[in-house]
Steps between C-alpha positions, in 0.01 A plus 500: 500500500444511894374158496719337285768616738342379796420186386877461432609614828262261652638193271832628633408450859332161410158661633324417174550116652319591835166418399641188371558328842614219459311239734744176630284395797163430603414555885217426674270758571401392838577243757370152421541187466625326149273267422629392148753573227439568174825519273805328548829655480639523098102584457408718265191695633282805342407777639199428694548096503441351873868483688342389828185482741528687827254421765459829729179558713292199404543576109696394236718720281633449165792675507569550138819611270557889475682402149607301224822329630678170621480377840830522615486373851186407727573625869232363705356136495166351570307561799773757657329809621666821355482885600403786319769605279679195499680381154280193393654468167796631268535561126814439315 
């Protein structure tokens, strides 16, 4: 049928993967200041487990793990302040 065709054209052009991002980086959602780190790099982490604790405005932020994965690299360190959008940690 119509859809069966579709979905093949899609798996063709590798759209069927789209929703399927996959994730290799956390970044922090707003400047702040790292307060603490959570994982270590070779870490194994789940998805929602505590990677770090950003201080921004007076509060504390968990900043937690948008998947199941390994820490690959950590990119900031302890007490350096950090801007929005910037790479906090990597996944292998």
């Amino acid at each position: 049928g119509i859809k069966d065709r579709f979905d093949q054209l899609l798996k063709h052009l590798g759209l069927d993967q789209a929703n399927k991002v996959k994730v290799n980086e956390v970044k922090a959602p707003m400047p702040g200041l790292v307060l603490s780190l959570k994982v270590a790099e070779q870490q194994a982490v789940k998805k929602g487990d505590a990677i770090l604790i950003l201080e921004a405005m007076k509060m504390e932020n968990v900043i937690k793990s948008p998947i199941d994965g390994v820490i690959k690299q950590i990119v900031v360190s302890e007490k350096q302040a950090v801007d929005k959008n910037q790479t906090l940690v990597l996944f292998q």
